[in-house]
C-alpha positions as a Markdown table, in Angstrom:
| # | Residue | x | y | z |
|---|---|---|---|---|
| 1 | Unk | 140.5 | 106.1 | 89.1 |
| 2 | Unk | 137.2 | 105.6 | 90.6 |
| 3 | Unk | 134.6 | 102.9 | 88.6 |
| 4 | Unk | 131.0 | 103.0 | 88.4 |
| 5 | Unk | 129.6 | 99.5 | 89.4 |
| 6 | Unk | 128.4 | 97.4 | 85.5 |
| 7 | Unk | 125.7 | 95.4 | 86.0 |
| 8 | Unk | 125.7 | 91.6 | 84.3 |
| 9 | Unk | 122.8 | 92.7 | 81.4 |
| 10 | Unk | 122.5 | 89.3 | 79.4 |
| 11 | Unk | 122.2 | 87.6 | 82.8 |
| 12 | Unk | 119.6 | 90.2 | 84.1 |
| 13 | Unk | 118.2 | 90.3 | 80.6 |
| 14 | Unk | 118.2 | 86.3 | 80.4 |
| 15 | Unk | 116.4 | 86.3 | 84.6 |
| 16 | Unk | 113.8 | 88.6 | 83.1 |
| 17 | Unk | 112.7 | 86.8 | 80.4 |
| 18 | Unk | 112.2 | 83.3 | 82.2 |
| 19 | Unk | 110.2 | 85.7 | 85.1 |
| 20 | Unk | 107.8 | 87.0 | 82.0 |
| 21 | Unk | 107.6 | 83.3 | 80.5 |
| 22 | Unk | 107.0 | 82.0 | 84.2 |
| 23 | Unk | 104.2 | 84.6 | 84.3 |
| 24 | Unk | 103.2 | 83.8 | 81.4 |
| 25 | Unk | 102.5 | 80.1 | 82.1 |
| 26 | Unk | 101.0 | 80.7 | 85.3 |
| 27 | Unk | 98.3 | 82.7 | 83.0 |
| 28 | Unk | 97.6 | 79.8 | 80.6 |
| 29 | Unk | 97.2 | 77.2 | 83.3 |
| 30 | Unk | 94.6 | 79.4 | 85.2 |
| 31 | Unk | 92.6 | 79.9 | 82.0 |
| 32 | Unk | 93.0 | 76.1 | 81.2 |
| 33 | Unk | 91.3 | 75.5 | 84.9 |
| 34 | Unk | 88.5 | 78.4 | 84.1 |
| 35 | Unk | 88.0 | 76.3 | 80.9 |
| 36 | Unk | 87.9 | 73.1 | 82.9 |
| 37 | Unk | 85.2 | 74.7 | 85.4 |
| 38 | Unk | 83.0 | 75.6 | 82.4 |
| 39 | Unk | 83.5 | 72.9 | 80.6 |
| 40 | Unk | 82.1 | 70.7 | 84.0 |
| 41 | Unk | 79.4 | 73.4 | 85.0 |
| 42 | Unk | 78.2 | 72.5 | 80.8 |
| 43 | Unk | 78.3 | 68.6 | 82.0 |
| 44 | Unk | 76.3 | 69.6 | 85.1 |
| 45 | Unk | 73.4 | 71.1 | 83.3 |
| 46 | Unk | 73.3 | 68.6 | 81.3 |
| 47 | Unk | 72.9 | 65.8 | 83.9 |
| 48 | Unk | 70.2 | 67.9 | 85.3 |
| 49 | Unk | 68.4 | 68.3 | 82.5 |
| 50 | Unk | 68.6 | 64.4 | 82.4 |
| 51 | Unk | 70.7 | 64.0 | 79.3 |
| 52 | Unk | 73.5 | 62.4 | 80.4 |
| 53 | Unk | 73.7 | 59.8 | 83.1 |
| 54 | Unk | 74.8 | 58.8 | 86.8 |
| 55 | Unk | 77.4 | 56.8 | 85.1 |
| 56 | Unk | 78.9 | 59.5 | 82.5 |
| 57 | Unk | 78.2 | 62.3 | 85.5 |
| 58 | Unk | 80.9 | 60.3 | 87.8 |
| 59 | Unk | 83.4 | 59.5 | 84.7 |
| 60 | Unk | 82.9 | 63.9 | 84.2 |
| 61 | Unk | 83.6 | 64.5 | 87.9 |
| 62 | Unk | 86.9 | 62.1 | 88.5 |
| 63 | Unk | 88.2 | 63.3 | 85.1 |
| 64 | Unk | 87.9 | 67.4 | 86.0 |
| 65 | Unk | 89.1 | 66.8 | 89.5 |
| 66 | Unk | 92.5 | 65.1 | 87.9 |
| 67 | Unk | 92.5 | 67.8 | 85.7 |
| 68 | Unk | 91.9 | 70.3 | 88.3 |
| 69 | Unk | 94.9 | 68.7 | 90.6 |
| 70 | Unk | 97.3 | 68.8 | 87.6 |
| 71 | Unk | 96.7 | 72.6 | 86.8 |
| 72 | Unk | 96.9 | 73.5 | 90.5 |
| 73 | Unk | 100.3 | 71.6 | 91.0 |
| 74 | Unk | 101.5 | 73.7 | 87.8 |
| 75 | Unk | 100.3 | 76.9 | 89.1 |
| 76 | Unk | 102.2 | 76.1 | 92.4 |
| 77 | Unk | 105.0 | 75.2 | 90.2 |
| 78 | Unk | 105.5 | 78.4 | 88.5 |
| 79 | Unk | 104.7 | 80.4 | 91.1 |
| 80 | Unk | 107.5 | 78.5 | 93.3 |
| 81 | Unk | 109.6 | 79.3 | 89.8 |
| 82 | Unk | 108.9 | 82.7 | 89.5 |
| 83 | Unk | 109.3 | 83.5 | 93.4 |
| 84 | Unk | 112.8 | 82.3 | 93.1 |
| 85 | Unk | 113.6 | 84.4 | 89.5 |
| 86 | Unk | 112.3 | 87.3 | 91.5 |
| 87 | Unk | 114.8 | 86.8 | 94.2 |
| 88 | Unk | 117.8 | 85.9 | 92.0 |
| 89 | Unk | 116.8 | 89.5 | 90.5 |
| 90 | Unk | 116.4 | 91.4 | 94.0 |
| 91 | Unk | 119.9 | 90.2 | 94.7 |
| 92 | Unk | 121.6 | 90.9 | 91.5 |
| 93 | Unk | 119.9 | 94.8 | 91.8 |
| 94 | Unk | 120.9 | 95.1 | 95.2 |
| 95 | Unk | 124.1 | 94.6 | 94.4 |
| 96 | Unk | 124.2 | 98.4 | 92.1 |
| 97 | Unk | 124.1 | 99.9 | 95.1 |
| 98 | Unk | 126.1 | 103.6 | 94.0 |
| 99 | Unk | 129.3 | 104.6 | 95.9 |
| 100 | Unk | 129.2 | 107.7 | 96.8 |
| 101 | Unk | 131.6 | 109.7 | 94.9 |
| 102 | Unk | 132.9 | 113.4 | 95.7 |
| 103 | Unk | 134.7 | 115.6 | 93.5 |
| 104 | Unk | 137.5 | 117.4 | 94.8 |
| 105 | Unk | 140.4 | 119.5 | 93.0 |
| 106 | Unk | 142.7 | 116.1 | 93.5 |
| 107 | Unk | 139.9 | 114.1 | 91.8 |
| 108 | Unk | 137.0 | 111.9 | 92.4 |
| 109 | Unk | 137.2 | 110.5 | 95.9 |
| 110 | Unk | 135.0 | 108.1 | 97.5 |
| 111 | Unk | 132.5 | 109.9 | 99.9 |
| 112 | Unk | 131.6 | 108.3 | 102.8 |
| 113 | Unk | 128.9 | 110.8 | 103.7 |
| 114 | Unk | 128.4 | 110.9 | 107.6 |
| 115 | Unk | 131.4 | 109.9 | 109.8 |
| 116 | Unk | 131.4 | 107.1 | 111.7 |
| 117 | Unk | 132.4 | 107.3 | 115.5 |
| 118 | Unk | 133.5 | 104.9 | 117.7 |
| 119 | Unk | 131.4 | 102.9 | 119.5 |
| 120 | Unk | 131.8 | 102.9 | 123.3 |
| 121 | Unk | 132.4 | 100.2 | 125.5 |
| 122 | Unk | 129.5 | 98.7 | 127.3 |
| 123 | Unk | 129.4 | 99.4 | 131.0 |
| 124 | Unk | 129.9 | 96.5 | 133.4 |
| 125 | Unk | 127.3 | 95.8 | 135.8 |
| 126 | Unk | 127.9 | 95.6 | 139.4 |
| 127 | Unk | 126.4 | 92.6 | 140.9 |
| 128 | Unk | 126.3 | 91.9 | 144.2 |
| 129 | Unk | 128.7 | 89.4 | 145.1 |
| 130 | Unk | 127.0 | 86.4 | 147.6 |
């Protein structure tokens, strides 16, 4: 009795969601760095506009630029996360593959589609002989 291929749903289902949250993150940390940017470009003006000073303008830049380093090193996190999910996924998918079945009058048989010949044995090669 031929048997369709079942794929593992709560494990797909389970891959899927961690992709969507990894996704997800990715998201919040690149708006956290826009917000960073903005919040600097703010500190910027107000240097030049001479309300701040030298002092506070160097404390602004070393604090975004740590800030800056952490959010990139959790972007590259997640992505490295989510590149991974993806491939767990691709695998587990690839595996569905369909037989090909063929009904007959005896039954479903597997169908093997085109037939397969056998391959012919390489030729030697005549080399001249020193």
């Amino acid at each position: 009795m031929p048997s369709a291929k079942m794929m593992n749903e709560s494990f797909f289902n389970e891959l899927m969601k961690k992709l969507n949250v990894a996704g997800e993150l990715i998201k919040e940390r690149q708006e956290e760095k826009q917000g960073a940017l903005d919040d600097f470009t703010e500190q910027a003006r107000r240097f030049i506009a001479g309300k701040i000073s030298e002092k506070a303008m160097d404390q602004s830049v070393a604090k975004t630029n740590k800030e800056l380093q952490r959010l990139d090193r959790d972007i590259k996190l997640y992505i490295s996360e989510s590149k991974t999910l993806s491939e767990r996924i691709r695998v587990l998918t690839s595996h569905q593959v369909p037989k090909a079945y063929k009904a007959t009058r005896k039954g479903a048989l597997l169908h093997s589609g085109k037939r397969r010949h056998a391959k012919t044995p390489a030729k030697k090669s005549s080399r001249k002989k020193k």
